[in-house]
FIVO-713193 format. One line per field, with one value per residue (C-alpha): residue number from 1; residue in three letters; x, y, z. Coordinates in Angstrom, 1 decimal. Example, Ala and Ser with C-alpha at 12.3 -4.5 7.8 and 13.67 -1.06 7.14 Angstrom:
n (1,2)
res (ALA,SER)
u (12.3,13.7)
v (-4.5,-1.1)
w (7.8,7.1)
This chain:
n (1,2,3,4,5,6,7,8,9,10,11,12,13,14,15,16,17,18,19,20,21,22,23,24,25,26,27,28,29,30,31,32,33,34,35,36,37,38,39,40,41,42,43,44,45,46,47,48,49,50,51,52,53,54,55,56,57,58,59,60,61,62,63,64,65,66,67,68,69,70,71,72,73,74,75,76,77,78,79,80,81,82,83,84,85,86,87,88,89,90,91,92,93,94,95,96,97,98,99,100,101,102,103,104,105,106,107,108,109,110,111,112,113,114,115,116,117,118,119,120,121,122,123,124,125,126,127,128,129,130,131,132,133,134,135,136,137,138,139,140,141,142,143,144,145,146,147,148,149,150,151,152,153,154,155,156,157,158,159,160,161,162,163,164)
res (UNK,UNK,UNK,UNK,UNK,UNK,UNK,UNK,UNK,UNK,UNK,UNK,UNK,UNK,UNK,UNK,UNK,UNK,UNK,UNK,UNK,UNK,UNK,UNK,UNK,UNK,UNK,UNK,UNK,UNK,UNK,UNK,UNK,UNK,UNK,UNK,UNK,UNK,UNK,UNK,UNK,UNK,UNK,UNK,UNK,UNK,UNK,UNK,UNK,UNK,UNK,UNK,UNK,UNK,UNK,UNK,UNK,UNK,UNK,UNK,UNK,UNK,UNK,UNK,UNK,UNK,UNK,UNK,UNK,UNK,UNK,UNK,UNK,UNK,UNK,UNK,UNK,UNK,UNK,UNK,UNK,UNK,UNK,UNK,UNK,UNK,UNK,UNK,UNK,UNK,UNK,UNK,UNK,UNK,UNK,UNK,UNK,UNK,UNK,UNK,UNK,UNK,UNK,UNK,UNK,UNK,UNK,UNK,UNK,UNK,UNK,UNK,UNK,UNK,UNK,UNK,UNK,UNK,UNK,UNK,UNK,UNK,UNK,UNK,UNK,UNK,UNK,UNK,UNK,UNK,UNK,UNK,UNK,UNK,UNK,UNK,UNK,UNK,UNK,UNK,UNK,UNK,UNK,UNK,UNK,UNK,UNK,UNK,UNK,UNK,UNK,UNK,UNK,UNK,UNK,UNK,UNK,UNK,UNK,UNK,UNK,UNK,UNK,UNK)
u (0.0,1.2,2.0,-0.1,-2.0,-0.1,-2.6,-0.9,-2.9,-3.6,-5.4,-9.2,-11.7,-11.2,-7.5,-8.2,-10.5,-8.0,-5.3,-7.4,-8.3,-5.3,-4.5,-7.1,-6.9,-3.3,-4.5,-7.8,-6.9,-3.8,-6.1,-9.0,-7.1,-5.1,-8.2,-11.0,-10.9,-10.7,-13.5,-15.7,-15.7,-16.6,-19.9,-21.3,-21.1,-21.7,-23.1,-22.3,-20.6,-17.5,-17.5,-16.6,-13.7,-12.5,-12.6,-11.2,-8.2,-8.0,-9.3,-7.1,-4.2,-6.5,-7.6,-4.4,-2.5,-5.7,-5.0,-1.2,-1.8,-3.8,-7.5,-10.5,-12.6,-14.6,-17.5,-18.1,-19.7,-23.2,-23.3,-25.3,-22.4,-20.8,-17.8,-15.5,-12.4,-11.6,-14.1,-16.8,-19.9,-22.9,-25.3,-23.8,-24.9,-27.4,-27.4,-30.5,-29.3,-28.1,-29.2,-28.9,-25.3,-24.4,-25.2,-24.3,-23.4,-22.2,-20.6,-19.7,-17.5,-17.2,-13.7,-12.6,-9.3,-8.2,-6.9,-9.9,-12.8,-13.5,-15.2,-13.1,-16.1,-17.4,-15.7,-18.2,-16.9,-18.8,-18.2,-20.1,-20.8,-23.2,-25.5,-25.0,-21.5,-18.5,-17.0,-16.3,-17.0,-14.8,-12.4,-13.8,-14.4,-14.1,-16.3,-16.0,-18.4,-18.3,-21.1,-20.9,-24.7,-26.8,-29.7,-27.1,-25.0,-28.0,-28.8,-24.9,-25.1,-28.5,-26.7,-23.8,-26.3,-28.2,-25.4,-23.7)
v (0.0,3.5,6.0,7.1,10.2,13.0,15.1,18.0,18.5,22.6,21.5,22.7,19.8,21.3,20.0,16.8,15.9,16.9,15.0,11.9,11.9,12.2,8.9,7.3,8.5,6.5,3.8,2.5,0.8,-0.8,-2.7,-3.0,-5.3,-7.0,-8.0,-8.0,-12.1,-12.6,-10.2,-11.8,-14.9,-13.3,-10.9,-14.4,-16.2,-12.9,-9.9,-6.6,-7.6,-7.8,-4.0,-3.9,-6.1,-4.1,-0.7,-2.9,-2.4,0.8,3.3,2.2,4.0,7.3,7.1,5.9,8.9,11.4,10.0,10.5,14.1,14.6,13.6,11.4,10.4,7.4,7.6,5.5,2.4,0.7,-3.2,-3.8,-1.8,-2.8,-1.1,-1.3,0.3,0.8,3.9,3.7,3.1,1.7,3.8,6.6,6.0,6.2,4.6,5.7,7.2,5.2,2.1,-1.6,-1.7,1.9,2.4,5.2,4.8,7.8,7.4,10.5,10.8,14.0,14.7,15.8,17.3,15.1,17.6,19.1,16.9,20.0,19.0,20.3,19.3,15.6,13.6,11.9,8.8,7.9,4.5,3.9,-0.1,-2.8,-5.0,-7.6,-8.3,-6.8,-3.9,-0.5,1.5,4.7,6.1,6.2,10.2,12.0,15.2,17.5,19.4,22.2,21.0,18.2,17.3,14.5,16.9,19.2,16.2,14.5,18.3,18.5,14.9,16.2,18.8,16.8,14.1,16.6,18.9,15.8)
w (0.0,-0.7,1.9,5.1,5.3,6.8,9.6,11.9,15.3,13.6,10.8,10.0,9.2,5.4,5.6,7.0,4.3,1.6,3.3,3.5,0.1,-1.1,0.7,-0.5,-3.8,-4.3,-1.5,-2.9,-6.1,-5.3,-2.4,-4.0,-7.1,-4.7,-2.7,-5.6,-6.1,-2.1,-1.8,-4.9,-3.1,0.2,-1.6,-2.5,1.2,2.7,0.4,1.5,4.2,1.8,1.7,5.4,5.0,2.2,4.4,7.0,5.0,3.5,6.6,9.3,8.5,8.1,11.2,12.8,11.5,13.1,16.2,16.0,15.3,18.2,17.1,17.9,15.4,17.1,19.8,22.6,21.1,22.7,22.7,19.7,17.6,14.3,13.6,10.0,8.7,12.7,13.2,10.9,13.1,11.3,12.7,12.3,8.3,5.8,1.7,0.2,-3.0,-6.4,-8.0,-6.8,-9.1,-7.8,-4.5,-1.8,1.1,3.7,6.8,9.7,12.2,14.3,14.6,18.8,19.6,22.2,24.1,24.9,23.4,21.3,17.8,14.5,12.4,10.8,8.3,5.8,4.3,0.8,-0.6,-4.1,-4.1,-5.8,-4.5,-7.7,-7.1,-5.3,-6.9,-6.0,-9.0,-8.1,-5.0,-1.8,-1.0,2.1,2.5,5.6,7.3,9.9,11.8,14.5,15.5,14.2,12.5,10.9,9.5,7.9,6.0,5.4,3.7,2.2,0.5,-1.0,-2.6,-4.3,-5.7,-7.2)
């Protein structure tokens, strides 16, 4: 896999979305066709599933490098929780946009300063995915947004979807 994303503990929500893209711009591909035949195998015993194991692979080292600069970017989980790519929290998404071959699916994460638990803003995490079979049609993207609570995230996500 290429290199990690660089994050400094200054950096504006803005900045940490451009840094992770640009990770996961030169990450995604290299991983996906080194995993595409292991994870073809895995859609058909366990669907979508195989999407999880795929970001299982590809978001770690974003939000390992957050955390070295200073960040949190995951909530306290409750027991019924599923959790993928390390800090992606199930519920804290929504896929109700794209067809069955080209679906969307958003995830946030509120991004803390650990220092002081302050938010910097929330990190939206789009994968594009099908329901036929496994493939990820383009690079994951990461969108940032200022706000931090639940209501103004789902208008922030709102947004996106419809100016795309």
């Amino acid at each position: 896999m290429t290199g990690n994303p660089v994050f400094r503990a200054d950096m504006t929500i803005e900045e940490i979305g451009e840094a992770g893209n640009r990770y996961i711009e030169s990450a995604w591909k290299p991983l996906y066709d080194s995993m595409h035949d292991q994870l073809t195998a895995a859609f058909h015993e366990i669907e979508d599933a195989a999407y999880g194991l795929y970001l299982d692979r590809l978001m770690p080292a974003l939000f390992d490098g957050l955390e070295n600069a200073g960040f949190e970017a995951m909530e306290p989980t409750r027991e019924n929780d599923f959790v993928i790519g390390q800090c992606l929290l199930f519920r804290n998404s929504v896929e109700k946009w794209g067809t069955e071959d080209n679906r969307s699916r958003i995830f946030w994460n509120v991004i803390r300063r650990k220092t002081n638990q302050q938010p910097v803003g929330t990190l939206l995490t789009e994968l594009l995915h099908s329901h036929l079979k496994f493939e990820i049609p383009a690079a994951p993207v990461l969108y940032s947004l200022q706000e931090w609570e639940r209501e103004p995230i789902a208008q922030g996500i709102r947004q996106i979807k419809e100016s795309q």
